[in-house]
DSSP file (Angstrom, degrees, kcal/mol; ACC not computed):
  #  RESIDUE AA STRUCTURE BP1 BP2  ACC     N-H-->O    O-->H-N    N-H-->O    O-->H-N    TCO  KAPPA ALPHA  PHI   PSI    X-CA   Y-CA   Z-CA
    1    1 A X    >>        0   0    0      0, 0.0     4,-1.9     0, 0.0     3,-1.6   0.000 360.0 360.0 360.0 -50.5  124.6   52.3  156.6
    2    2 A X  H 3>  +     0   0    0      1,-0.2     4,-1.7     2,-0.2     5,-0.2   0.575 360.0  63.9 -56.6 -19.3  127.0   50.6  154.5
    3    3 A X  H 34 S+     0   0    0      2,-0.2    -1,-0.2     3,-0.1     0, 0.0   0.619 102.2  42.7 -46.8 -40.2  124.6   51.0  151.8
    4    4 A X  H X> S+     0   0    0     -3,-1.6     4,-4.5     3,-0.2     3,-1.5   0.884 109.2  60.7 -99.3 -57.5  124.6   54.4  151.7
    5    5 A X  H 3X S+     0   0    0     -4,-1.9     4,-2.0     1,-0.3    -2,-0.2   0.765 115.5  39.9  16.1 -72.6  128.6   54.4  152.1
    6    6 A X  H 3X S+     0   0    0     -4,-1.7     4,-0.9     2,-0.2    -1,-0.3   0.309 107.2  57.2 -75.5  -3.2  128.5   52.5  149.0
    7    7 A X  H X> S+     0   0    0     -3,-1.5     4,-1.0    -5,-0.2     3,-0.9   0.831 117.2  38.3 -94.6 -62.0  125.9   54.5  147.4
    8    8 A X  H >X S+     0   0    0     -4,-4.5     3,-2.5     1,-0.2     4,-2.0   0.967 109.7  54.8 -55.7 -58.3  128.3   57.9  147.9
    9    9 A X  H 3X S+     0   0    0     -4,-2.0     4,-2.8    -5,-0.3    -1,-0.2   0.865 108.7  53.3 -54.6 -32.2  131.4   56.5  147.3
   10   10 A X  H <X S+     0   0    0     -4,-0.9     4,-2.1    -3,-0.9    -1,-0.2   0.785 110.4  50.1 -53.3 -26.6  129.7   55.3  143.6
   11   11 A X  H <X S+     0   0    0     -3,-2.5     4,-2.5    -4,-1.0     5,-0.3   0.931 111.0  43.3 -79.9 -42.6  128.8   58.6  143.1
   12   12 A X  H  X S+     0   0    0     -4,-2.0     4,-1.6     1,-0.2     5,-0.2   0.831 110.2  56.0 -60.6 -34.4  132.2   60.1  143.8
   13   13 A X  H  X S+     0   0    0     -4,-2.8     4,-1.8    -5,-0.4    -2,-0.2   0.969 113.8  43.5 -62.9 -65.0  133.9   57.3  141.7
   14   14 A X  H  X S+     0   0    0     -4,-2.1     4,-3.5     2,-0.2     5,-0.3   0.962 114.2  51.1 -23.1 -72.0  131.3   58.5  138.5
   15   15 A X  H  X S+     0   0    0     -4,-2.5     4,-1.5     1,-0.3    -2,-0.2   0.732 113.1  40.9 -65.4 -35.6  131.9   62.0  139.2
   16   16 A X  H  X S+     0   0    0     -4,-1.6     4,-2.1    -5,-0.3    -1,-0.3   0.802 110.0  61.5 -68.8 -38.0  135.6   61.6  139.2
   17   17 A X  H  X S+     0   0    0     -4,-1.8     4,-1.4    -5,-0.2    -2,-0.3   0.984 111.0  38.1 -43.9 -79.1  135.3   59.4  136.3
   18   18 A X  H  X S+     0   0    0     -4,-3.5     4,-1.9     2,-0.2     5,-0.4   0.810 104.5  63.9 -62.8 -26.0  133.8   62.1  134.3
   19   19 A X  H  X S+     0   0    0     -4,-1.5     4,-1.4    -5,-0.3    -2,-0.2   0.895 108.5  49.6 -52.4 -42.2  136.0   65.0  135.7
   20   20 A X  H  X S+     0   0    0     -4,-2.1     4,-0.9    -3,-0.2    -2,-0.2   0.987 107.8  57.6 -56.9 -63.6  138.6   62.9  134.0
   21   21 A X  H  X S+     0   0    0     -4,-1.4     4,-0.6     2,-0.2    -2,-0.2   0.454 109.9  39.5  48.3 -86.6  136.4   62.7  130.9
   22   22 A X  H  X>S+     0   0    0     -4,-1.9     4,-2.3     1,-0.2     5,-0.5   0.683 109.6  52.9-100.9 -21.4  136.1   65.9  130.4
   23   23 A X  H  <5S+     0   0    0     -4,-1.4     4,-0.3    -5,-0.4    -2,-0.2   0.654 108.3  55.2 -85.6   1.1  139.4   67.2  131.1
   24   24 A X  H  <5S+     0   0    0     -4,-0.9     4,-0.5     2,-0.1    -1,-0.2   0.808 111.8  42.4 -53.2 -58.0  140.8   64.6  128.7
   25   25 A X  H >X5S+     0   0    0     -4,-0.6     4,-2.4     2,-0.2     3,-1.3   0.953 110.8  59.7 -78.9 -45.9  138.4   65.9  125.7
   26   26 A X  H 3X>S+     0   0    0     -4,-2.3     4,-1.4     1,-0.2     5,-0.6   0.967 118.1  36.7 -37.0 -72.0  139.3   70.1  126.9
   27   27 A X  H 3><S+     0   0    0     -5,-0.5     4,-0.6    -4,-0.3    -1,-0.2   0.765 113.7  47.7 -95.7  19.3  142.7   69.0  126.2
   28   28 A X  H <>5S+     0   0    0     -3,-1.3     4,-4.8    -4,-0.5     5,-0.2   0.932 119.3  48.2 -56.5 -55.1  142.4   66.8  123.2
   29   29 A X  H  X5S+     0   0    0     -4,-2.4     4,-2.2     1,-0.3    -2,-0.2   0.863 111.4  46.7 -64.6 -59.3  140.2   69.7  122.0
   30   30 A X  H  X5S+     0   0    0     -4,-1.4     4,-2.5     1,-0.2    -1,-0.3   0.731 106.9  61.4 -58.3 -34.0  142.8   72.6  122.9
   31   31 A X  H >X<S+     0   0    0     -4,-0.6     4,-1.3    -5,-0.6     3,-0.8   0.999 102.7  47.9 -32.0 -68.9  145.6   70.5  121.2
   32   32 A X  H 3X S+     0   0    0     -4,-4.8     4,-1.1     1,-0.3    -2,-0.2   0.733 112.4  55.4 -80.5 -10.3  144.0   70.6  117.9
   33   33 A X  H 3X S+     0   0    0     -4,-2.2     4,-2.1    -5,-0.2    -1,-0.3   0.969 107.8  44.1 -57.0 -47.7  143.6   74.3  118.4
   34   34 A X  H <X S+     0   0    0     -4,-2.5     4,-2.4    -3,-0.8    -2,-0.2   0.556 113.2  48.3 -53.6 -21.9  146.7   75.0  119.0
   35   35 A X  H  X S+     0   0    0     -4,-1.3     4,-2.5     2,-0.3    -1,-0.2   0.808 116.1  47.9 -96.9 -34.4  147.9   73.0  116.2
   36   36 A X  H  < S+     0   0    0     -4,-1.1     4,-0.3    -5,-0.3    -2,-0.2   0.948 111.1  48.1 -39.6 -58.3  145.2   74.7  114.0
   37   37 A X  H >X S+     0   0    0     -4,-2.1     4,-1.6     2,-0.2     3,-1.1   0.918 109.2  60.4 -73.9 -51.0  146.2   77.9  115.2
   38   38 A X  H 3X S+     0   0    0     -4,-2.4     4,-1.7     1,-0.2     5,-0.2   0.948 113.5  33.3  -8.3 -80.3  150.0   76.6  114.4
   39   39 A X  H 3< S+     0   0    0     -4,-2.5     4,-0.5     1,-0.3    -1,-0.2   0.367 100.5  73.2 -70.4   0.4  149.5   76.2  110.9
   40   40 A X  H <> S+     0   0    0     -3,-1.1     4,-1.0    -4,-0.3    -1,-0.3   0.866 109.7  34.7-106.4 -75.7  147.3   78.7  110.4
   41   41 A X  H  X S+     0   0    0     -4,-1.6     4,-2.1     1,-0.3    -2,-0.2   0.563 104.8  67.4 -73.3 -16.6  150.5   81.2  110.8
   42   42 A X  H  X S+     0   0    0     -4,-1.7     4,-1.7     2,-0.2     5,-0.5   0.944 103.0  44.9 -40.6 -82.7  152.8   79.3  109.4
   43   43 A X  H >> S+     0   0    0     -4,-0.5     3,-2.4    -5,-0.2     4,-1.6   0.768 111.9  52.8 -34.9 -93.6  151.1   79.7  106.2
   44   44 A X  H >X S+     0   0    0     -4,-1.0     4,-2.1     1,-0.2     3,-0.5   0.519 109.8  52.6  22.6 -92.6  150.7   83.3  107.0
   45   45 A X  H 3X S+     0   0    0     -4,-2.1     4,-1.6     1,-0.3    -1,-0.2   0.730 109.9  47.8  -2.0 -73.1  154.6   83.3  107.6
   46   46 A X  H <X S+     0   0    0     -3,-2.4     4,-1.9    -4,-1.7    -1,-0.3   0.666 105.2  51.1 -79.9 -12.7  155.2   82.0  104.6
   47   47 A X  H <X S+     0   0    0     -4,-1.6     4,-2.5    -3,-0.5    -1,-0.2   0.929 117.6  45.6 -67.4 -46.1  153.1   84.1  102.2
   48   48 A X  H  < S+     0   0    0     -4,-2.1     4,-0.5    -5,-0.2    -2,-0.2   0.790 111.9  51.9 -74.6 -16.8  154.9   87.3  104.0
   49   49 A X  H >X S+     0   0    0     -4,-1.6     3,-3.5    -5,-0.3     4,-1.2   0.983 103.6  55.7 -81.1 -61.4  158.2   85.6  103.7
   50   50 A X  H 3X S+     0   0    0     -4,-1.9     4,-3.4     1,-0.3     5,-0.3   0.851 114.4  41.8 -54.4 -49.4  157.5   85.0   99.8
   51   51 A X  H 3< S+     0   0    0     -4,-2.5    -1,-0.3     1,-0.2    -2,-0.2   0.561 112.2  56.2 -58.1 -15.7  157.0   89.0   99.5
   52   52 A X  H <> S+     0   0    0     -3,-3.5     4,-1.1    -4,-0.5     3,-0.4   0.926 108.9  44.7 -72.4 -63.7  159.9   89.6  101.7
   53   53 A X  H  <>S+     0   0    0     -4,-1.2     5,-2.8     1,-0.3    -2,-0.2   0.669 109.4  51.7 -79.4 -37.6  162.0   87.7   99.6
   54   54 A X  T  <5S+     0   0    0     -4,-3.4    -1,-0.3    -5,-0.3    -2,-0.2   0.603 106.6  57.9 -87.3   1.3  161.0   89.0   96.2
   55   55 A X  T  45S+     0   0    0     -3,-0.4    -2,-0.2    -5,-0.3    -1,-0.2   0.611 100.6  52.0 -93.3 -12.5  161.5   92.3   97.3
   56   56 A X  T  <5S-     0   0    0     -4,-1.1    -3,-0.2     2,-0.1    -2,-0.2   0.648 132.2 -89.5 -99.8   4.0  165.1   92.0   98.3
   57   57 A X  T   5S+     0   0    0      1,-0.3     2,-0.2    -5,-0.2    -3,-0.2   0.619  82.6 133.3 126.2  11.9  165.6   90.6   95.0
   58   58 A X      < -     0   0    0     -5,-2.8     2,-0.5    -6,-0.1    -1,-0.3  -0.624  43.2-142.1 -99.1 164.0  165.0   86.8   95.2
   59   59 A X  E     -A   89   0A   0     30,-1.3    30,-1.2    -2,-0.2     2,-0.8  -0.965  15.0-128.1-126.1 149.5  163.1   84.9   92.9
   60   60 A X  E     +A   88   0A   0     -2,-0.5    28,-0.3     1,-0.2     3,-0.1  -0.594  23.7 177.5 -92.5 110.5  160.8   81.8   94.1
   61   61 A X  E     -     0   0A   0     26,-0.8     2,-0.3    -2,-0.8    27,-0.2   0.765  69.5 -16.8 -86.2 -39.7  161.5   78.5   92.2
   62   62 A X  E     -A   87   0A   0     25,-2.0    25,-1.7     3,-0.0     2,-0.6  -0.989  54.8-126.2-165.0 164.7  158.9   76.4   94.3
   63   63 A X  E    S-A   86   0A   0     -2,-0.3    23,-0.2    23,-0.2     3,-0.1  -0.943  96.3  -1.1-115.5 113.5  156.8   76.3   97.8
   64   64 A X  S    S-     0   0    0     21,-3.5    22,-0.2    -2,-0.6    -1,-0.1   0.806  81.4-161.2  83.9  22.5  157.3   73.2   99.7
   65   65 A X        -     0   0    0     20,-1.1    19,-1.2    -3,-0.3     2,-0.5  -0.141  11.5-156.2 -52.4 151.0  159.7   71.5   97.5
   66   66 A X        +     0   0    0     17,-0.2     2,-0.4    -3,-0.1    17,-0.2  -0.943  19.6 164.6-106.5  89.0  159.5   68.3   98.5
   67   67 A X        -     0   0    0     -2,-0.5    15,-2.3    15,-0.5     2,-0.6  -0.922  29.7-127.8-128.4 153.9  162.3   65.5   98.0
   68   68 A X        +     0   0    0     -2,-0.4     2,-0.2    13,-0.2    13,-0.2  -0.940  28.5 178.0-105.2 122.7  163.4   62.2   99.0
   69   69 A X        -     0   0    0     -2,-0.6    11,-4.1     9,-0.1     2,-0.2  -0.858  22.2-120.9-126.3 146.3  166.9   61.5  100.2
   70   70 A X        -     0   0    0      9,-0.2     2,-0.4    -2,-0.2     9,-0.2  -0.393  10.7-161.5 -65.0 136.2  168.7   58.8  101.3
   71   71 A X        -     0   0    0     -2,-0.2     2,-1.0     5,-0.0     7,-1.0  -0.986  20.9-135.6-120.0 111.9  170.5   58.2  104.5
   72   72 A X  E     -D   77   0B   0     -2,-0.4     2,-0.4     5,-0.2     5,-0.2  -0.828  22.5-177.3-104.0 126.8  173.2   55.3  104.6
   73   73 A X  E >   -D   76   0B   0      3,-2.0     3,-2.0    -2,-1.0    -1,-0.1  -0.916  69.7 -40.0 -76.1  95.2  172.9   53.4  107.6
   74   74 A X  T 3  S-     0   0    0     -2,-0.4     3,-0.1     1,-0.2    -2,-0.1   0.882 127.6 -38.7  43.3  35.2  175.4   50.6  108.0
   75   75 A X  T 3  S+     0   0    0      1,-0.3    -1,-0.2     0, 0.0     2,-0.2  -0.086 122.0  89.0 104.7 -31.4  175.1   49.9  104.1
   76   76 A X  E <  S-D   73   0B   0     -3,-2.0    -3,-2.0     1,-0.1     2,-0.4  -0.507  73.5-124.2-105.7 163.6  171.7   50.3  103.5
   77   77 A X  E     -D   72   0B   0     -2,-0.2     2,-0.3    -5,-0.2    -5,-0.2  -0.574  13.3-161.5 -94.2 163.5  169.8   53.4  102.6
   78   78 A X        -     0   0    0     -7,-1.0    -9,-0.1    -2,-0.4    -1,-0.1  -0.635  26.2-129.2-147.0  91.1  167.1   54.4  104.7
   79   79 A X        -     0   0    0     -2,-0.3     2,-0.3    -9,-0.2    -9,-0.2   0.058  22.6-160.4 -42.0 137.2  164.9   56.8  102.5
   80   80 A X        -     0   0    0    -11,-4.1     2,-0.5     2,-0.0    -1,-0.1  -0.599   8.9-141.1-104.8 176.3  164.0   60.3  104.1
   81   81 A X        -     0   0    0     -2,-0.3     2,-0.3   -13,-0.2   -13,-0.2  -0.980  23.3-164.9-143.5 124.2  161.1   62.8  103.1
   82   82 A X        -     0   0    0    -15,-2.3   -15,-0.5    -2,-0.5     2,-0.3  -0.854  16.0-169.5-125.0 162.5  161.9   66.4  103.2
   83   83 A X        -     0   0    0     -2,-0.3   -17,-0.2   -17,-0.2     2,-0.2  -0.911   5.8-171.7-144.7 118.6  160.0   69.3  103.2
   84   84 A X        -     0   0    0    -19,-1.2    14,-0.1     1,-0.3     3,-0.1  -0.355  25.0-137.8 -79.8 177.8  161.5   72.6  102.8
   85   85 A X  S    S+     0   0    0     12,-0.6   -21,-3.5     1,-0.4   -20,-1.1   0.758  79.6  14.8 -82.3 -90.1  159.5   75.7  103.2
   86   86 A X  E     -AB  63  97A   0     11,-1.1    11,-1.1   -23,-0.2     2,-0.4  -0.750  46.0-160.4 -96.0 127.3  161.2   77.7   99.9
   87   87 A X  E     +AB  62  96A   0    -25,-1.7   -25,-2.0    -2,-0.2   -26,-0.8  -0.976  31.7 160.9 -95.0 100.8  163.1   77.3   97.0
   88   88 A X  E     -AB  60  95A   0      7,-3.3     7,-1.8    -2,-0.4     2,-0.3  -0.494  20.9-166.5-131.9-179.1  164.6   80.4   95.8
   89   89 A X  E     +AB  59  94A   0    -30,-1.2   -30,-1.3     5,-0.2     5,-0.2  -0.941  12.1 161.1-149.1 170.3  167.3   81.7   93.5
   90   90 A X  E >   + B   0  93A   0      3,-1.1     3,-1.6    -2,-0.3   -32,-0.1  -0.486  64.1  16.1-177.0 144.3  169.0   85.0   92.9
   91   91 A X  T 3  S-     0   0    0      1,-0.3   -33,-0.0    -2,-0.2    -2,-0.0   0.657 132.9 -60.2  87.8  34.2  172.6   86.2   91.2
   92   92 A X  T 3  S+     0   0    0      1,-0.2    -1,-0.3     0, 0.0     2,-0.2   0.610 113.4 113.7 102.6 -25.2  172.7   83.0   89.8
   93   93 A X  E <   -B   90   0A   0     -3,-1.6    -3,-1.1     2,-0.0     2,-0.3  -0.359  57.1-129.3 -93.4 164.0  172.7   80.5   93.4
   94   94 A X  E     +B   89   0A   0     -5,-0.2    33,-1.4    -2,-0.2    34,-1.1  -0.732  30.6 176.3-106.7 137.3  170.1   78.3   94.6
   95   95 A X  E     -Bc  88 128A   0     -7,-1.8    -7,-3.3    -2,-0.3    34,-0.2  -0.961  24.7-134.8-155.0 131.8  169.2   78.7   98.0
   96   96 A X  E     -B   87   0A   0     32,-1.4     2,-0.4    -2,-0.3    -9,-0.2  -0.409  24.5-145.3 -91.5-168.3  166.2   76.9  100.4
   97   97 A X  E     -B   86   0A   0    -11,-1.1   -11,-1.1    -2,-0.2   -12,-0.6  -0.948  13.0-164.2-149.8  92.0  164.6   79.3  102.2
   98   98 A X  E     -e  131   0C   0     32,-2.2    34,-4.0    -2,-0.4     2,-0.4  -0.895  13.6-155.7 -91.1 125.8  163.3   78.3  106.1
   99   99 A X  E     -e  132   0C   0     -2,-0.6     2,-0.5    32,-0.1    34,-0.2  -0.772  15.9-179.9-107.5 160.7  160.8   80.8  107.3
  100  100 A X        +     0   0    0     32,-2.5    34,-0.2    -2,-0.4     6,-0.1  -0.873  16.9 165.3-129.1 112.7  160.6   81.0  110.8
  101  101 A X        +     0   0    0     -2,-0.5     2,-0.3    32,-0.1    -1,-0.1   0.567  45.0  94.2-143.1  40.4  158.4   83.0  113.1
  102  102 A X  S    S-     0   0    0      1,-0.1     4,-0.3    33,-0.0    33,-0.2  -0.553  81.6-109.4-108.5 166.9  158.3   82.2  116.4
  103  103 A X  S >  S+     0   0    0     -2,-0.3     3,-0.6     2,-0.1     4,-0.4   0.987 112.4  34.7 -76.1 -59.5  161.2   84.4  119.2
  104  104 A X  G >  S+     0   0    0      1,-0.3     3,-2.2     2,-0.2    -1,-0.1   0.930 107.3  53.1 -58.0 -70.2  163.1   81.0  119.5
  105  105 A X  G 3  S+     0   0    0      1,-0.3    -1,-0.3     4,-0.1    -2,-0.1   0.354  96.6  74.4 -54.6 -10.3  163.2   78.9  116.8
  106  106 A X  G <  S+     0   0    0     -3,-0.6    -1,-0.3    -4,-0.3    -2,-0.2   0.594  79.3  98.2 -77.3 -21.6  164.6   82.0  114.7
  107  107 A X    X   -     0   0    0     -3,-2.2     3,-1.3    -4,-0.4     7,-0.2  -0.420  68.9-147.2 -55.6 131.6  167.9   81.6  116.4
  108  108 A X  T 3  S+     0   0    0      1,-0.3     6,-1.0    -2,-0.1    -1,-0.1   0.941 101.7  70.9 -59.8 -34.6  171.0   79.7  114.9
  109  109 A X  T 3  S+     0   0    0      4,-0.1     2,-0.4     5,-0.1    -1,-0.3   0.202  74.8  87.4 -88.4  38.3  171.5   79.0  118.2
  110  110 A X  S <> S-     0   0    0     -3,-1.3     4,-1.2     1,-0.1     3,-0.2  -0.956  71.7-141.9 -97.5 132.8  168.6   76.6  118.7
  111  111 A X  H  > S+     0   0    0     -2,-0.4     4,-2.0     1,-0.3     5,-0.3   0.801  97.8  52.1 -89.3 -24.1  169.6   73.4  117.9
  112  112 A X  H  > S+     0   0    0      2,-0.2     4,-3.3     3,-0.2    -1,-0.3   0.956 115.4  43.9 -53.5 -51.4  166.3   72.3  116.2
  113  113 A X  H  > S+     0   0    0     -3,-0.2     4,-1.2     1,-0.2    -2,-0.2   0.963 115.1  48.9 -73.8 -62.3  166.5   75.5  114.0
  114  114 A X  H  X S+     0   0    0     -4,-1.2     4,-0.7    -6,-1.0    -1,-0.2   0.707 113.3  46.6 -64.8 -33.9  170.3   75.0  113.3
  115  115 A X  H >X S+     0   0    0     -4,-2.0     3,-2.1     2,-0.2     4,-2.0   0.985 109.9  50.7 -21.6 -81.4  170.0   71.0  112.3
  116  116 A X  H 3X S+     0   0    0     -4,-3.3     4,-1.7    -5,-0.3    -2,-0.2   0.746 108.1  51.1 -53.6 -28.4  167.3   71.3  110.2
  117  117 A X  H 3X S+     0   0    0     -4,-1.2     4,-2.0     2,-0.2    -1,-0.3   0.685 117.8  43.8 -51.1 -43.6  169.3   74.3  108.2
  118  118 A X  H <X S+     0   0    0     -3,-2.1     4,-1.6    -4,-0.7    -2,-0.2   0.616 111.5  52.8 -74.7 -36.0  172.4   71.6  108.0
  119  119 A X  H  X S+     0   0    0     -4,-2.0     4,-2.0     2,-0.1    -2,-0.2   0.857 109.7  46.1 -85.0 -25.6  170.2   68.9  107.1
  120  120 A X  H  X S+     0   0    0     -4,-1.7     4,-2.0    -5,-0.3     3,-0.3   0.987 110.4  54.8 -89.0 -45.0  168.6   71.0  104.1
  121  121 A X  H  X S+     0   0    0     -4,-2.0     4,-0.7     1,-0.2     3,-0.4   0.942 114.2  39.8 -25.6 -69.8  172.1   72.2  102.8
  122  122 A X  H  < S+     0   0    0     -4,-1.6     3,-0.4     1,-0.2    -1,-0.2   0.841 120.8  47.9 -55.2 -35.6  173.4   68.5  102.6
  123  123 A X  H  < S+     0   0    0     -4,-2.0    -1,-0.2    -3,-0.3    -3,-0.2   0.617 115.9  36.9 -78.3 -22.3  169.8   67.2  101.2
  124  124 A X  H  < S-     0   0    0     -4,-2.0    -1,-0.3    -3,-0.4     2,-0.2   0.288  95.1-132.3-118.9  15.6  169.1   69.4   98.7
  125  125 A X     <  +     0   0    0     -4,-0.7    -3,-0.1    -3,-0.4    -4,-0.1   0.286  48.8 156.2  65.9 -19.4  172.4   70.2   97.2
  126  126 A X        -     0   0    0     -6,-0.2   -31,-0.2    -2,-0.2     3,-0.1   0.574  59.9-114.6 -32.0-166.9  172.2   74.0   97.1
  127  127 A X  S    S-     0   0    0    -33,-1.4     2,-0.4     1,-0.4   -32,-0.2   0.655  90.0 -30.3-125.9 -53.3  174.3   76.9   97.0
  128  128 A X  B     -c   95   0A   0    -34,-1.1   -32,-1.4    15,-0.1    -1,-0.4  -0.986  51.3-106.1-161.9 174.4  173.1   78.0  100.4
  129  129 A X        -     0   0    0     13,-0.8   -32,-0.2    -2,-0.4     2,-0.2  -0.425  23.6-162.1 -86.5 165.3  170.4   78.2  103.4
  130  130 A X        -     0   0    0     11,-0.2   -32,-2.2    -2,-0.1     2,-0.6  -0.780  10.7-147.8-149.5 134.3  168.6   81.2  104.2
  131  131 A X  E     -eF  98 140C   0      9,-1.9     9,-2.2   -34,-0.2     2,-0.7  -0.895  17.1-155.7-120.9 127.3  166.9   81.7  107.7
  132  132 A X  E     -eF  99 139C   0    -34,-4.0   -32,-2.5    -2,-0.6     2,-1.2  -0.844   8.8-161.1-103.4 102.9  163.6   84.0  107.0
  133  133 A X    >>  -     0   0    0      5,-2.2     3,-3.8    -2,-0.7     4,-1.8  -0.537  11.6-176.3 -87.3  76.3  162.9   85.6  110.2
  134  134 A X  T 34 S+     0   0    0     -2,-1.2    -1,-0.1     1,-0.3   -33,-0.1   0.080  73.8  55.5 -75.8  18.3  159.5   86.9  110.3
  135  135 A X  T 34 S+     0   0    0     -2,-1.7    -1,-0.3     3,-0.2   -34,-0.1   0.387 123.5  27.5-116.7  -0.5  159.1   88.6  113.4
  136  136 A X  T <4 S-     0   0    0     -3,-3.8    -2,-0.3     2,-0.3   -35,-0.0   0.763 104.9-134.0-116.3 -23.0  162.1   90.9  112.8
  137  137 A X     <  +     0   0    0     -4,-1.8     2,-0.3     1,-0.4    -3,-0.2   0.976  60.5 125.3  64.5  76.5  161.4   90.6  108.9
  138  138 A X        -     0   0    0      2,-0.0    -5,-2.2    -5,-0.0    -1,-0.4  -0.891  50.8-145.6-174.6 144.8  165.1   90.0  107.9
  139  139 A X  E     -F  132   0C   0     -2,-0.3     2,-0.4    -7,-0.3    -7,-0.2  -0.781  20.2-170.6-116.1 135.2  166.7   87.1  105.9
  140  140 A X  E     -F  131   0C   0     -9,-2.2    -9,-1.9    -2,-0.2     2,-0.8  -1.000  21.8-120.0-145.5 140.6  170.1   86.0  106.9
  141  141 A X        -     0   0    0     -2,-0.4   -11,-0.2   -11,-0.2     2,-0.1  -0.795  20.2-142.5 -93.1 126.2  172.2   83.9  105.3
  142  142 A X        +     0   0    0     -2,-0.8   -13,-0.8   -25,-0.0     2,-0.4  -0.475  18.5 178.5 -69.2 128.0  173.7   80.2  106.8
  143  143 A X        -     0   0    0     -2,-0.1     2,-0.4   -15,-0.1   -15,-0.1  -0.961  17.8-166.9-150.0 141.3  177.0   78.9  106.2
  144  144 A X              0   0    0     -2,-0.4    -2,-0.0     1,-0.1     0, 0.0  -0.856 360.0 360.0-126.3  93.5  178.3   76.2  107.4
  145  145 A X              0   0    0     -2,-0.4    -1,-0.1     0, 0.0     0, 0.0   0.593 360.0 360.0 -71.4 360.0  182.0   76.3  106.8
C-alpha cells in the first residue's frame, strides 16, 4: 500500500514539475513576444513620426543619435549612454525629438516620459524637446523653465 502511495505521489510531483515547466517557457515565450511586438511599433512610430515632422516643417539631422555624457558623482564622472529617438532642426534651433505612442507615456505628466525629456535637454545641449505623440499625431513642444 505504501508503494502505491509513493508511486502516485511521484507521479503528481512530475506532473507538477512539468506544469511548472511549461508555464515558465509560455511566459518566457510571451515575454519575447511582447517585447518583439514592442519594437516592432516603435519603429513604426518612429518612421510616421519622421513624416509627421517633415511635414510641419522640421528637418531630420539624425535617427538615434547616440551620445555619451557624463554624470558627476561625488568627483568622479560616471559615463552615461544615451539614445534619443530624433534629431531635428527647424527656424534655425536644434531640437531632440521623443516619439511616443502608447495612451500613457505620451503624457508630461508621467514621470518616466517627463525625466527622460529633462534628461535629454541637459545631455544633449539643444535648443529644445519635442514630445511626438503618435496616437493623437501632434508634436508639442517641452520647456522646462
Amino acid at each position: 500500500m505504501e508503494q502505491g502511495f509513493a508511486g502516485a505521489l511521484g507521479w503528481w510531483v512530475a506532473a507538477a514539475l512539468a506544469a511548472v515547466a511549461a508555464w515558465l517557457w509560455l511566459r518566457r515565450r510571451w515575454r519575447r513576444w511582447r517585447h518583439v511586438r514592442r519594437t516592432r511599433a516603435a519603429f513604426r512610430a518612429e518612421r510616421r513620426a519622421d513624416r509627421l515632422l517633415v511635414r510641419l516643417g522640421y528637418r531630420i539631422e539624425a535617427r538615434q543619435p547616440a551620445i555619451d555624457w557624463a554624470v558627476r558623482v561625488d568627483g568622479e564622472d560616471v559615463p552615461i549612454g544615451l539614445r534619443a529617438d530624433l534629431l531635428v532642426s527647424r527656424g534655425g534651433r536644434v531640437y531632440v525629438a521623443e516619439v511616443k505612442a502608447g495612451e500613457r507615456a505620451v503624457r508630461v505628466e508621467t514621470a518616466a516620459t517627463r525625466r527622460q525629456l529633462l534628461e535629454y535637454a541637459v545631455a544633449y545641449g539643444v535648443d529644445g524637446v519635442l514630445l511626438v505623440d503618435m496616437v493623437r499625431r501632434e508634436v508639442v513642444e517641452v520647456e522646462f523653465p
